[in-house]
C-alpha positions in Angstrom: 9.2 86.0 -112.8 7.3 88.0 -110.2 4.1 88.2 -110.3 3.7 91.8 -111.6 5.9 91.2 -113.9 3.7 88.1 -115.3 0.9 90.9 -114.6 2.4 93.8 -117.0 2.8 90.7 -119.7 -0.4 89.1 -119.9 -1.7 93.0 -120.1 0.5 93.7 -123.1 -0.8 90.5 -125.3 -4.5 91.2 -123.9 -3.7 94.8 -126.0 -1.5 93.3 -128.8 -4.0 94.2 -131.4 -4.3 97.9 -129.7 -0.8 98.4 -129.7 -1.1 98.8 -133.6 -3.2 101.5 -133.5 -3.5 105.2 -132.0 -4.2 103.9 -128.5 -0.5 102.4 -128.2 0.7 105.2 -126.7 -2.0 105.2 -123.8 -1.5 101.5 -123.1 2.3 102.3 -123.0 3.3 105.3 -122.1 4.8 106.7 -125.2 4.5 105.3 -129.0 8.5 104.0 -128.5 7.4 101.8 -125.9 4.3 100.5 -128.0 6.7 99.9 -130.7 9.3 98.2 -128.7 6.2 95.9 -127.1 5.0 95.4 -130.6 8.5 93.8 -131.9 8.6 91.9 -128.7 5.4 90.4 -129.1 5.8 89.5 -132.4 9.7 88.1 -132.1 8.6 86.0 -129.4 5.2 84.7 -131.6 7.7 83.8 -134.4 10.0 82.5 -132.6 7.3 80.2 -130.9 5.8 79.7 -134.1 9.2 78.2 -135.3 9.9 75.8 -131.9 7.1 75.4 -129.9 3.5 75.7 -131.6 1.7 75.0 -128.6 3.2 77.9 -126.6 2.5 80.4 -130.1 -1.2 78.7 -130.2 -1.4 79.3 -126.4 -0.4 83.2 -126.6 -2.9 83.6 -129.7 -6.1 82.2 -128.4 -6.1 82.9 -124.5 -4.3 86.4 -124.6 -4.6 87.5 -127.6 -8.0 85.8 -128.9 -9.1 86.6 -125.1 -10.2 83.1 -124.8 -10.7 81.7 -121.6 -8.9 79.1 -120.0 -11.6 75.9 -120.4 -11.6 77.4 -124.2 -8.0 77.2 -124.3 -7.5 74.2 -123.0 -10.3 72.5 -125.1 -9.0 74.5 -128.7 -5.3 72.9 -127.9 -6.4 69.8 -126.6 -4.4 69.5 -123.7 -5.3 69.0 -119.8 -5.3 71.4 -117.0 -1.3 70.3 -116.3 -0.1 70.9 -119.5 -2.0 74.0 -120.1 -0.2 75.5 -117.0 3.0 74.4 -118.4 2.8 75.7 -122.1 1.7 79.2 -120.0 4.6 79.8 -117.8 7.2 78.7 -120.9 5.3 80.7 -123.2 4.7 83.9 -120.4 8.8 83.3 -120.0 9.6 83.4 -124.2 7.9 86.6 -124.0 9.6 87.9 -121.1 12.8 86.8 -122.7 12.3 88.9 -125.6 11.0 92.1 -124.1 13.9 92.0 -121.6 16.4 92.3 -124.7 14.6 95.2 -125.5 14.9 97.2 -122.1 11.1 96.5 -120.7 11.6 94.4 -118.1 
């Protein structure tokens, strides 16, 4: 994953909550693409949610919650090793399911 790529992903879960409202089309581009970010997101929670908790719990609380790392961290009760890990898998579900949408 490139690194604007893991840029433009972290930016769409720090706005999950806007992309629900009138400002999704500002964030995006067009309401379509808010939409198509929206399913995304929320494929990737569920399917998360389903398989791997920690990664879901990761993507709620530091992206979505806007917590920071230490909170993170301290909220899933993991080290600064695994934290890094359940990021870059959970960053990668989401990726995953935006690509098979055309965003990526």
């Amino acid at each position: 994953m490139t690194q604007q790529t893991k840029e433009l992903i972290k930016r769409m879960l720090q706005n999950y909550c806007a992309l629900h409202g009138s400002g999704a089309a500002r964030i995006c581009g067009s309401t379509e693409k808010a939409k198509l970010w929206r399913a995304a997101i929320d494929e990737a929670l569920d399917y998360c949610d389903r398989r791997h908790p920690m990664r879901a719990q990761l993507l709620r609380v530091k992206y979505i919650a806007g917590a920071t790392e230490e909170r993170t961290m301290k909220h899933m009760g993991v080290n600064r090793t695994t934290y890094q890990k359940h990021r870059a898998e959970a960053l990668s579900t989401v990726l995953e399911f935006a690509a098979r949408r055309g965003l990526i």
